[in-house]
C-alpha positions in Angstrom: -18.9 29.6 -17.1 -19.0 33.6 -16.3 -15.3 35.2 -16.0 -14.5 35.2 -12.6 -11.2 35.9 -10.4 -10.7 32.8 -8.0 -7.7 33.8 -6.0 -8.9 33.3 -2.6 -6.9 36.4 -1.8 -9.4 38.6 -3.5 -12.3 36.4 -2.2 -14.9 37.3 -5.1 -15.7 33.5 -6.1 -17.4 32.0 -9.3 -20.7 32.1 -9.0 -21.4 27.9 -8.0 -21.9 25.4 -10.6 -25.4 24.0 -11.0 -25.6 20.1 -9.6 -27.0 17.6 -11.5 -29.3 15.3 -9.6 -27.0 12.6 -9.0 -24.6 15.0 -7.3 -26.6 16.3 -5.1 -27.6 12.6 -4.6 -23.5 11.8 -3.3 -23.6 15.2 -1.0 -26.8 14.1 0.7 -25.3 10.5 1.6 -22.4 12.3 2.7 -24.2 14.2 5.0 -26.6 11.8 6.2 -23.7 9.3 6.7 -24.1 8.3 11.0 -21.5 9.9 12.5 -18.3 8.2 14.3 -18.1 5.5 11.7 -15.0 4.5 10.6 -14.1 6.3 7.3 -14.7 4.1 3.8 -11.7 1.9 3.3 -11.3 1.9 -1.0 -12.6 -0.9 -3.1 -9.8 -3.8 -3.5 -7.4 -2.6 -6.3 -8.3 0.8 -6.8 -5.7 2.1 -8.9 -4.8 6.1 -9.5 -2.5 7.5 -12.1 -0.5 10.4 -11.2 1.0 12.7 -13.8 2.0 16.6 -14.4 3.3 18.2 -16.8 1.6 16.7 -20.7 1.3 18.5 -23.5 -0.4 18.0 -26.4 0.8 15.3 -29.6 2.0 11.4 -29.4 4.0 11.9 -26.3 1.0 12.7 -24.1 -1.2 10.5 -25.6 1.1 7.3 -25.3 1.3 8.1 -21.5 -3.0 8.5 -21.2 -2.7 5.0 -23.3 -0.4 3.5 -20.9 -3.1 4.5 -18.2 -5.7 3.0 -19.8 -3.9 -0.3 -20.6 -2.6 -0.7 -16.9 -6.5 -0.7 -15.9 -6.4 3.1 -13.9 -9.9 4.1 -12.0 -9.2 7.5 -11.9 -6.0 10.3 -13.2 -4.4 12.9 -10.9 -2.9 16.1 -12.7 -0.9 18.0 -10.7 -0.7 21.0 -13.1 0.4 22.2 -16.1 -2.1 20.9 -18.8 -1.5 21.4 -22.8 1.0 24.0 -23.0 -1.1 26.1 -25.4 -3.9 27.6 -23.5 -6.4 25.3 -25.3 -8.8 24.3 -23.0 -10.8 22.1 -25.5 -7.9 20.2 -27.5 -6.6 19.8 -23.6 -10.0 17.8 -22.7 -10.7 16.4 -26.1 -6.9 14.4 -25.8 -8.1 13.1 -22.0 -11.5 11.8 -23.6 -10.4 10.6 -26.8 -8.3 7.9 -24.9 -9.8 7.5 -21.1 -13.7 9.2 -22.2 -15.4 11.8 -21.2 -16.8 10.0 -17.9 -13.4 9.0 -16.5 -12.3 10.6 -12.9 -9.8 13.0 -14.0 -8.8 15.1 -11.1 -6.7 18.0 -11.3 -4.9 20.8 -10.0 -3.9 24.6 -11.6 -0.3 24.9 -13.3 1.6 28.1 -13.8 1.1 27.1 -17.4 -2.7 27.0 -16.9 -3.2 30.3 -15.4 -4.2 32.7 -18.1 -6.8 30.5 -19.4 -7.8 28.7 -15.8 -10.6 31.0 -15.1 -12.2 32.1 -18.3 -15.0 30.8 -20.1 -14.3 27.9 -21.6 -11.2 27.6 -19.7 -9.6 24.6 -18.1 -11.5 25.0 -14.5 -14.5 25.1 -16.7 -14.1 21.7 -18.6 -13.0 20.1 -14.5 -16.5 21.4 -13.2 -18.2 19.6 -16.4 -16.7 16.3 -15.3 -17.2 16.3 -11.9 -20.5 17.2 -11.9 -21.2 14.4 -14.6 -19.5 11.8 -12.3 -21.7 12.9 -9.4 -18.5 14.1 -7.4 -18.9 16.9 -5.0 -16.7 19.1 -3.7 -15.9 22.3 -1.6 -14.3 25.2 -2.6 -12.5 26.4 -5.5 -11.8 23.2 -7.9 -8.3 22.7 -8.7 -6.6 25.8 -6.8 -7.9 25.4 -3.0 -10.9 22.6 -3.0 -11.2 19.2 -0.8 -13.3 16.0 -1.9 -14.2 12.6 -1.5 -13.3 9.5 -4.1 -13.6 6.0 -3.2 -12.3 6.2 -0.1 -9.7 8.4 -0.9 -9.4 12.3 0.7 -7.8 14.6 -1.7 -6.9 17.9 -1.2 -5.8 20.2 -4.2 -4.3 23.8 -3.8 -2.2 26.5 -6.1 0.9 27.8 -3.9 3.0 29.6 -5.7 1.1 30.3 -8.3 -2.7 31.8 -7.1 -1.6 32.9 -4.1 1.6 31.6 -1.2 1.9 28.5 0.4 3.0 29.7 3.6 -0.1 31.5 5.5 -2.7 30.6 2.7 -2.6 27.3 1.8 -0.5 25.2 4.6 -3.4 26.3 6.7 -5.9 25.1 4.2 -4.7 21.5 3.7 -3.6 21.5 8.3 -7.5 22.4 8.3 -8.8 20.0 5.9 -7.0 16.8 7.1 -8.1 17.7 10.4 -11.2 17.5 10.4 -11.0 14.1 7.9 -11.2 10.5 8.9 -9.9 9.3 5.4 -7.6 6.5 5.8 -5.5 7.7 3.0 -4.7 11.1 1.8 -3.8 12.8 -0.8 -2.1 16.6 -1.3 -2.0 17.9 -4.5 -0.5 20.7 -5.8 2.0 21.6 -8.9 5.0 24.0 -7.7 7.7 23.0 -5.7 10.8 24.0 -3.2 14.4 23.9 -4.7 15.2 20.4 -2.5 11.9 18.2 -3.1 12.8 18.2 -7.0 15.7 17.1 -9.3 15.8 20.3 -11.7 17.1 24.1 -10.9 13.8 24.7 -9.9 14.0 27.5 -7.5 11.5 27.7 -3.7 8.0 28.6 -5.2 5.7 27.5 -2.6 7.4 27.6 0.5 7.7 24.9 3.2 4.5 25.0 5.3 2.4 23.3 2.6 5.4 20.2 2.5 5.3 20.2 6.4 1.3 20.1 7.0 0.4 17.6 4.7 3.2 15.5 5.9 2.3 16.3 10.0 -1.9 15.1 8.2 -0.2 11.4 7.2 -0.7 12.7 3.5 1.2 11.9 0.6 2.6 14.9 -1.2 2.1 14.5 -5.4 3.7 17.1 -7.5 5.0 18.2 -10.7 6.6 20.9 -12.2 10.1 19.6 -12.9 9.7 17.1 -15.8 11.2 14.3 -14.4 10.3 11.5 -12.0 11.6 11.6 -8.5 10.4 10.2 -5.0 11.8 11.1 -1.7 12.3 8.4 1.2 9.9 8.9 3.8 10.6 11.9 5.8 10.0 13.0 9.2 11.3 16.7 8.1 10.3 18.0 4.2 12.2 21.3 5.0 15.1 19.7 6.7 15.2 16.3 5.0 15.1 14.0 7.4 15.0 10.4 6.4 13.2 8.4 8.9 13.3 5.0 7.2 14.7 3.7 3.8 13.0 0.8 3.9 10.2 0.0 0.5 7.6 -0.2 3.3 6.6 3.6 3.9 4.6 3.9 7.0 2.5 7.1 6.9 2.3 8.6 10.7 0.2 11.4 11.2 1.1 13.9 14.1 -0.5 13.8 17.4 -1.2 17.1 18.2 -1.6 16.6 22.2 2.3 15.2 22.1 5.1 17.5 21.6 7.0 15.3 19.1 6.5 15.5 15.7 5.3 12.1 14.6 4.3 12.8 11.2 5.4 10.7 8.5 5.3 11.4 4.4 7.4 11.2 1.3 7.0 13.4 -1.7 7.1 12.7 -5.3 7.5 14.6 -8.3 5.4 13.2 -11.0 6.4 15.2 -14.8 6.8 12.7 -17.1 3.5 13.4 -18.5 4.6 14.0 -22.6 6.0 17.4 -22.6 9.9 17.5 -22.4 12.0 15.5 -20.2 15.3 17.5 -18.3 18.3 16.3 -16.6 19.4 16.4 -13.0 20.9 19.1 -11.2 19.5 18.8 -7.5 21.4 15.7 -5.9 20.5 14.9 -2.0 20.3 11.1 0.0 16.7 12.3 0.6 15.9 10.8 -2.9 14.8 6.8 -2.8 14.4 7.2 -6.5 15.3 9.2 -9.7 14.2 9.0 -13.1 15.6 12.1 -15.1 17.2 12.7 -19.0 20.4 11.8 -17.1 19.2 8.0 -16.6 17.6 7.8 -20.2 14.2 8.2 -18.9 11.3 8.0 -21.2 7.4 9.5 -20.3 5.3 7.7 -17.7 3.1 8.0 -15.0 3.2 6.8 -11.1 0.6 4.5 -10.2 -0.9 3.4 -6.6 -3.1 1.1 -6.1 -5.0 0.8 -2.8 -6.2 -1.9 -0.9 -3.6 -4.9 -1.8 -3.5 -8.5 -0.9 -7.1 -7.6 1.3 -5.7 -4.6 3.5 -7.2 -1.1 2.9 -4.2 0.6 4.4 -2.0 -1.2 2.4 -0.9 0.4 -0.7 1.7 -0.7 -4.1 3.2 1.9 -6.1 5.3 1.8 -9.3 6.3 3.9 -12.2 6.1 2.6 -15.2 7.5 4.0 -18.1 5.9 3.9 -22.3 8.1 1.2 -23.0 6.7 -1.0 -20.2 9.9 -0.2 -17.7 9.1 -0.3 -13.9 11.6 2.5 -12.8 10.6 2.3 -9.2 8.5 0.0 -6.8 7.5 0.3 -3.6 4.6 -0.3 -0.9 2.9 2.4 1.7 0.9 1.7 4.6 -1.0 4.0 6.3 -1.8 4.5 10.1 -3.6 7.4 9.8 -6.8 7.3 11.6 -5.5 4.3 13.1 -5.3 2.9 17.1 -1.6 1.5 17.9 -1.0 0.5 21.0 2.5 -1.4 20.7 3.6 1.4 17.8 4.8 -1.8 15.4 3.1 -0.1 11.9 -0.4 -2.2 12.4 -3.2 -1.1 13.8 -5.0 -2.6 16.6 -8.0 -3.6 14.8 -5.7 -6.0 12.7 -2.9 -6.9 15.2 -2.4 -10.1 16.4 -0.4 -8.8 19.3 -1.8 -5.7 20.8 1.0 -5.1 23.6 4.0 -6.6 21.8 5.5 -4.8 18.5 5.6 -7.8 15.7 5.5 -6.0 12.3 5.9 -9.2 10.7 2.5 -10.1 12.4 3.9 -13.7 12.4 1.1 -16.5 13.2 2.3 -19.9 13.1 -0.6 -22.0 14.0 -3.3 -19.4 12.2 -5.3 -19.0 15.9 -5.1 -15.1 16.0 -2.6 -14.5 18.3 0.9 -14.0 16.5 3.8 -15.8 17.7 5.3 -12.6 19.5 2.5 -13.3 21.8 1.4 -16.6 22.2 3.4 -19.6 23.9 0.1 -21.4 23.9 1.2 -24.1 21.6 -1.5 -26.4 23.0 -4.0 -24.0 22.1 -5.8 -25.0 25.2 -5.8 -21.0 26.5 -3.1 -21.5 29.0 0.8 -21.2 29.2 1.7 -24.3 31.0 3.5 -27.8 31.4 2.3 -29.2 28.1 3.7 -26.3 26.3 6.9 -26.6 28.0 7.3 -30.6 26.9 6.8 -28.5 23.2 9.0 -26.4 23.6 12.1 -28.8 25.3 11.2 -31.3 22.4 12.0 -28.6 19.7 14.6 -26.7 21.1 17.8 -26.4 18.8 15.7 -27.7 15.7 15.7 -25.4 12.6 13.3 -24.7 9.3 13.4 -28.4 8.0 14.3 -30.6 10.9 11.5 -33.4 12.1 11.3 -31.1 15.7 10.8 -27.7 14.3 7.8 -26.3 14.3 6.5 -22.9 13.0 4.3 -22.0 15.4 7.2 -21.9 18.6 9.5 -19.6 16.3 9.1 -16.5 18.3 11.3 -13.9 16.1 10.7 -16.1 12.7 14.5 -16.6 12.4 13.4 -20.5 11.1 15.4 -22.0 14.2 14.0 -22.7 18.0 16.5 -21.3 20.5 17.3 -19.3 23.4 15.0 -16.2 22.3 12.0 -18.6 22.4 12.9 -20.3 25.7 13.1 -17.0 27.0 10.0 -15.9 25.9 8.3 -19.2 27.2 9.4 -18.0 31.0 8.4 -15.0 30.7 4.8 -16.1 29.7 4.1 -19.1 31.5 1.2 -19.2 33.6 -0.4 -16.6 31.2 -2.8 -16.3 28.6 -1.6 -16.2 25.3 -2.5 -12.7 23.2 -3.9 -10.1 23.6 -5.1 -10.1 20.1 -7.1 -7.5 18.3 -8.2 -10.3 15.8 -12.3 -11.0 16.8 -11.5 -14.5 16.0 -8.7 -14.4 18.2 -8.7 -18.2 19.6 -10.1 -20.5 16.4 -8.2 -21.3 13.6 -7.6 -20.2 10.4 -7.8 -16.5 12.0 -7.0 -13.9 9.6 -7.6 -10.4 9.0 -8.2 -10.1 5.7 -10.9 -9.6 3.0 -9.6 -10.4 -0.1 -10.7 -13.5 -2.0 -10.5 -17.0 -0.8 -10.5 -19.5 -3.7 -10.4 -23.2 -2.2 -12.8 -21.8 0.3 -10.4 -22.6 3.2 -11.0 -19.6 5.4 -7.7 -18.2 4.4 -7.6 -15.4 1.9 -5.7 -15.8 -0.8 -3.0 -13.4 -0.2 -2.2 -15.8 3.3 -2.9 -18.7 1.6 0.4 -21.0 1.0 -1.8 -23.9 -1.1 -4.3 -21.1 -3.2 -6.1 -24.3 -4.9 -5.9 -26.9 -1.8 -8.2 -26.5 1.0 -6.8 -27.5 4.5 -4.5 -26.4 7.3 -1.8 -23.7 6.7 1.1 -26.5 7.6 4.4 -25.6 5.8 7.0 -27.5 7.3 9.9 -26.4 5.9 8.7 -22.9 5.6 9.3 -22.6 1.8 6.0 -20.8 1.3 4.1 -24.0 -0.2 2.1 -25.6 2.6 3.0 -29.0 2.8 -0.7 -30.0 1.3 0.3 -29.1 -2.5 4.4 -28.9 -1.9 5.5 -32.5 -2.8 8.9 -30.8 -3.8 10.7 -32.1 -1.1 14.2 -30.7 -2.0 13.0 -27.7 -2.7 15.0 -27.3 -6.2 11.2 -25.9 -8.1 10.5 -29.2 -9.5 8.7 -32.7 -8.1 11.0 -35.2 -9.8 12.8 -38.3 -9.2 14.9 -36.7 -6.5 11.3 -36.3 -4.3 10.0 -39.7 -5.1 13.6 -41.4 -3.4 13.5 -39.3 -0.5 9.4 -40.3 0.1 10.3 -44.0 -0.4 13.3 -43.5 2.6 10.3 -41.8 4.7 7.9 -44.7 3.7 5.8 -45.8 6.8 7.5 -43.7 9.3 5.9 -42.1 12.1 5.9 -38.8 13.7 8.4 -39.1 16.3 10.6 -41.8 14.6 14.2 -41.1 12.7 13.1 -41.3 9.4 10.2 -39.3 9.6 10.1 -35.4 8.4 6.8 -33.1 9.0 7.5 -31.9 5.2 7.0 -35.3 3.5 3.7 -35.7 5.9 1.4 -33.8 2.7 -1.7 -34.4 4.8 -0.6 -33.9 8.3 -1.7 -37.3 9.4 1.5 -38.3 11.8 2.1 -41.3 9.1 4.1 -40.6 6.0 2.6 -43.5 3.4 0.1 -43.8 0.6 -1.7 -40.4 0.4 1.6 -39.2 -0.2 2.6 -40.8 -3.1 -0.6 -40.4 -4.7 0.1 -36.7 -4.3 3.3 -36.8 -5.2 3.0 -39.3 -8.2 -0.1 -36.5 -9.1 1.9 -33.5 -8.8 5.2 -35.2 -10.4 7.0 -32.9 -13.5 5.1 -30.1 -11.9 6.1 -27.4 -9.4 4.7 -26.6 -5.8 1.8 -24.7 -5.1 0.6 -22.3 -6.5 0.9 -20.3 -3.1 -0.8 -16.5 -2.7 2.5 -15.6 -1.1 4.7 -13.2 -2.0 8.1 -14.6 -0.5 6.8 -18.6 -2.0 9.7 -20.5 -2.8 12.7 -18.9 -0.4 13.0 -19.9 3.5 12.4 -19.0 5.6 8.7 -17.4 4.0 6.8 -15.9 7.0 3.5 -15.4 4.8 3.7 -11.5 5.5 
């Protein structure tokens, strides 16, 4: 590649790489693509490593081996590359572990400068692989370019180091995400202000880059220090403003028509990548997660995986250390690009209740409208008498009683009380919903798109039997739908304990004392012979397996 100066201050560019066919190939789809559609969600379990900070030698190679044994689809390197100015050992390391056709996406470090540009240099060996991969891109590539991945809009620039962050590149990334309809987003770059790391790093980039890519919905990965930290999510970078602790961070994007400042973010400092690892010396409450020489912390790498338990704008992250030690855990959801009506986190392509806030998205009788919002126990599309007789029959029953029933518990609390005879008065007469859900009115309805293994119409990550086919009836709202849960006392085991308590129930009927909706397995109104050949299948054995996460403690809401 001909020596070239890249700093857009300057503006004299490289001269442009030549394409291969099958790039030119991805830019024409692109371009052809109709327009107004709704951006590409990424494939189920795409997973992206993010590092900074490597070196050459054993360290950096045992954290590119850790990404390649925890299955990563693609590496992003915010900066700072082998330490030595060698281009080649740099990408000979990265392909003599991942190969020489693995996404490896990265961004200029001040330690990369001198040999960024040259022939043969590090932008050079980028170029090479992108082009390979059939990945195009705009601008200059690694210091202020924007592409593309999988669903995935990343935008990489250099503040602080080829050229300032405030007037330069803070407009760059505000212009790029604006005109993007990328469901997640990523901002790349290597330097950082004093406050967003856990070093003595001083401000190098300035806060505009910090504050557009939050006010965009993006999340902020860096490097630089070499340590791990991770902010809460922030409605402020420059002020540090913590607008939620919780491990559920819900990317906002601003709207720009309002004058509040919706945007939502958190930034992390990825460094651990095999160079050196420091201590702390930058404390704040801003901080959700620190992983520095002061808490014996070994090299890693933070990974995300996209599209979880069959939501695209659902997200898990963890870092995981060499020695296999999860140092922090957390899921992101994004909203970017995303309709909410009732401002509860979930867009209204996937809500259950357009006009009432239920994050939980709670749906006890699977019919597509969540329990926030329906008082249509009948399911005969009215609020009426027979829903009242429902009601009055359950009220002051709890999770496990023969009258409680999941689908009545407004607010999930596992008990039937004043909050849902409340909500019954206020509804009656009405129709139940509104639902963004198209199946909004048959059961199972679920939005989701991940696998479905017994072929129930419930995908697995909603599924409370995974390998039993049938209604999603979980009595005692353990998790384990009553279908595969003969586990009746709920101590993790169907023993002896399980068999007594079904020969008490033995021939009872729904309605009389001895009865109990848990003990009914196949949600016949008789407790009797089906069950017992169940149970005497399942006995020595636990419940389930269920596909959901909070299986086996009550009550589990299946969200």
């Amino acid at each position: 590649m001909p020596r070239c100066h890249l700093d857009p201050r300057v503006g004299v560019p490289c001269p442009r790489p030549r394409a291969s066919a099958r790039a030119w190939l991805a830019l024409f789809s692109l371009l052809l693509a109709p327009a107004g559609l709704a951006a590409e969600a990424p494939p189920p379990g795409l997973k992206v490593a993010f590092i900074g900070d490597q070196g050459l030698g054993p360290d950096a190679i045992a954290v590119l081996q850790l990404i390649a044994a925890e299955g990563a689809d693609a590496v992003v390197h915010s900066g700072d590359f082998d330490y030595g100015g060698d281009p080649a050992a740099w990408n000979a390391q990265i392909d003599s572990v991942l190969g020489a056709d693995f996404p490896y996406f990265a961004s200029i470090g001040n330690h990369d400068e001198s040999r960024y540009f040259t022939s043969g240099g590090y932008q050079s060996y980028l170029t090479a692989r992108m082009i390979r991969l059939g990945i195009p891109w705009s601008g200059n590539l690694g210091v202020q370019s924007t592409f593309h991945w999988n669903g995935l809009h990343f935008v990489m620039t250099a503040p602080g180091i080829v050229g300032q962050g405030d007037g330069l590149y803070d407009l760059y990334i505000r212009d790029q995400f604006a005109a993007s309809d990328a469901i997640w987003r990523i901002s790349s770059w290597h330097k950082n202000q004093h406050l967003m790391q856990t070093g003595d790093k001083t401000d190098e980039t300035g806060w505009g880059v910090y504050e557009q890519a939050r006010r965009a919905g993006a999340i902020l990965a860096t490097a630089h220090e070499h340590a791990y930290s991770r902010t809460h999510l922030l409605s402020s970078m420059e002020l540090q403003t913590i607008a939620s602790t919780a491990q559920l961070l819900v990317l906002t994007p601003d709207e720009p028509v309002t004058p509040a400042d919706e945007g939502r973010s958190f930034d992390f400092v990825s460094g651990l990548g095999g160079e050196s690892i420091r201590d702390q010396n930058t404390f704040g409450d801003w901080f959700a997660s620190v992983y520095t020489l002061n808490q014996g912390a070994r090299y890693g790498a933070l990974f995300a995986v996209f599209h979880v338990k069959g939501d695209p704008r659902l997200a898990r992250f963890y870092f995981k250390d060499v020695d296999g030690r999860v140092i922090d855990d957390f899921s992101v959801r994004s909203r970017v690009g995303c309709n909410d009506g009732d401002d509860d986190g979930v867009c209204d392509e996937a809500d259950d209740c357009l006009a009432t806030p239920n994050p939980s998205q709670l749906d006890g009788d699977f019919d597509g409208y969540g329990n926030a919002c329906d008082a249509d126990y009948s399911n005969d599309g009215t609020v009426g008498i027979q829903d009242l007789m429902s009601l009055g029959a359950a009220l002051g029953s709890a999770a496990g009683d023969p009258g409680y029933a999941p689908a009545l518990d407004v607010d999930g609390d596992g008990a039937i009380g004043d909050p849902e005879l409340a909500f019954f008065a206020s509804q009656f007469g009405r129709l139940p919903g509104p639902s963004g859900l198209g199946c909004a009115g048959s059961a199972p309805c679920v939005a989701c798109d991940a696998p479905d293994t017994d072929g129930d119409g419930l995908c697995d990550p909603l599924d409370s039997c995974l390998a039993t086919p049938g209604a999603p009836v979980d009595s005692d709202l353990d998790g384990y739908g009553d279908a595969c849960d003969p586990d009746f006392t709920n101590d993790g085991v169907v023993g002896l304990p399980d068999y007594l308590m079904l020969g008490m129930a033995f021939g009872s009927r729904r309605g009389e004392p001895g009865y109990a909706p848990a003990l009914d397995m196949n949600d016949d109104g008789t407790i009797g012979l089906p069950e017992f050949l169940l149970l005497g299948a399942r006995l020595g054995s636990t419940p389930g397996p269920s596909g959901l996460d909070c299986a086996g403690s009550i009550p589990c809401l299946g969200r």
